[in-house]
Each structure stands twice: as C-alpha cells, then as structure tokens.
C-alpha positions in Angstrom: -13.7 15.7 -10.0 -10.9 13.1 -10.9 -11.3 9.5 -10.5 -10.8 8.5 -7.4 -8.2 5.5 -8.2 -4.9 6.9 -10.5 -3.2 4.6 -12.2 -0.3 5.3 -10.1 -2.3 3.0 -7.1 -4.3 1.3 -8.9 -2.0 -1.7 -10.0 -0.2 -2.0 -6.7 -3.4 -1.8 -4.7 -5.2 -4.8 -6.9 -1.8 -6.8 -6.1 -2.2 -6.5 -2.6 -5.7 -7.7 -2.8 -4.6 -10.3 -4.7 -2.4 -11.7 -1.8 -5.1 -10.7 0.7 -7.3 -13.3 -1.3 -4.4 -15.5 -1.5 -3.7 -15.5 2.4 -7.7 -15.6 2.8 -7.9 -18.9 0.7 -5.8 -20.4 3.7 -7.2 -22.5 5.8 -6.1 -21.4 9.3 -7.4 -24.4 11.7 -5.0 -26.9 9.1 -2.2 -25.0 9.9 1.0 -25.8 11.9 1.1 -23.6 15.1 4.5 -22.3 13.9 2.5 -21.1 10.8 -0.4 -19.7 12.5 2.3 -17.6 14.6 4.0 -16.6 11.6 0.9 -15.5 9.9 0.0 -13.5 12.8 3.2 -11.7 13.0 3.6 -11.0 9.6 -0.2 -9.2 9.0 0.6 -6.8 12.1 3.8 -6.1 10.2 2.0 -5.6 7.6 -1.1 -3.3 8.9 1.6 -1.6 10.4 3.0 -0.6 7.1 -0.3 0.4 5.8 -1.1 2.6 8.9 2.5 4.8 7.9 1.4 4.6 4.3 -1.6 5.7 4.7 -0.9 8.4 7.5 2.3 10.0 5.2 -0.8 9.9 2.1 -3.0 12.0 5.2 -0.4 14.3 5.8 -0.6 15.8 2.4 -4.3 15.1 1.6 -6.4 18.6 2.8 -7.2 18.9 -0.9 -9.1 16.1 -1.0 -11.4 17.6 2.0 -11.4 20.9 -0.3 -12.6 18.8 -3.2 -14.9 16.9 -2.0 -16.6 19.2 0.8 -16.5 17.7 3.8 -14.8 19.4 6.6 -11.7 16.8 6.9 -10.0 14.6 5.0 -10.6 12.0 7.9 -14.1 12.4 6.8 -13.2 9.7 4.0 -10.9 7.2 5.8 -12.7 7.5 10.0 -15.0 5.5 11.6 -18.6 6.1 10.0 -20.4 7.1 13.5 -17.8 9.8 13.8 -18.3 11.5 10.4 -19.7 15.1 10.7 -19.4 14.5 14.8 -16.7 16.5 14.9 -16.6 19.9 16.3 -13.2 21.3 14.3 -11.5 20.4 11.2 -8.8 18.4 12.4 -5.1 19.8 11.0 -3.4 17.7 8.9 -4.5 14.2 9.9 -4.8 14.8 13.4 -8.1 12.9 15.0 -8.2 10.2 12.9 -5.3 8.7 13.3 -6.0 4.7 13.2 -5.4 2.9 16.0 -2.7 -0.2 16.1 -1.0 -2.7 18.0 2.4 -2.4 17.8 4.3 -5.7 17.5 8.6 -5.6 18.3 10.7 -7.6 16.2 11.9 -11.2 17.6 
C-alpha cells in the first residue's frame, strides 16, 4: 500500500494547518465584534471550500475503498458510528456527503 500522504498534499495541507494554529492562537473574547464577524464569515467560506475539495477528491476515490477493503470510500472520511452500518456501497461519494451551512456573499 502507498503512503497515505503524497508529496503532492503533503506541503499544502501542513500550510493550512499552519494558519489553523495561527487563527487558533487568537484570542476570540479580545476581539472587536467586526472581527469576530469577519472571522466567522471567512471559516464558513473556508469549510465551504474544503467540503468541494474534498467531495471532487470523493468523486474519483473508489480505488481507495478497493485498496484498503472496506466497502466505501466514505468508510475513511464518515462519521465513525456509521462505518460498516451501511447496507450498500454507496456510488461515487453518494451517503457521505458532509453536511454544511451555506453562507451568501454580503
């Protein structure tokens, strides 16, 4: 089995831990209001992104299920109590699709 982090990801995924640290090391309840809004807005831009990154990674990822033996590849990115609960293989990312709040552009 390969390693499970390639080099292609690896950099760009320790960066945005990096700022996740970075923003963590904030101290919220010193904030401006204005800030804590902007902060707010900006991470469910953000988890936004990540849920279309990581759903257009899904859509191509069956071989990973094939590799590793379980019966989906949502068996590696669901929620824990649902693993193995499933009666089907989902196709192609469908059932565990992560749920998010949507949040329009001002």
């Amino acid at each position: 089995m390969e390693s499970c982090m390639s080099s292609t990801y690896a950099e760009p995924l320790d960066r945005l831990a990096g700022v996740l640290d970075e923003l963590a090391s904030i101290s919220p309840e010193f904030r401006s209001t204005g800030e804590k809004q902007e902060l707010l807005l900006g991470v469910a831009r953000a988890k936004a992104r990540l849920v279309a990154e990581e759903l257009r990674v899904l859509a191509v990822s069956d071989d990973i299920a094939v590799e590793t033996g379980d019966r989906s590849v949502c068996d590696l990115v669901g929620d824990p109590d649902e693993r193995g609960a499933r009666d089907r293989t989902p196709a192609r990312g469908v059932g565990c699709v992560p749920r998010v709040a949507v949040v329009a552009d001002r």
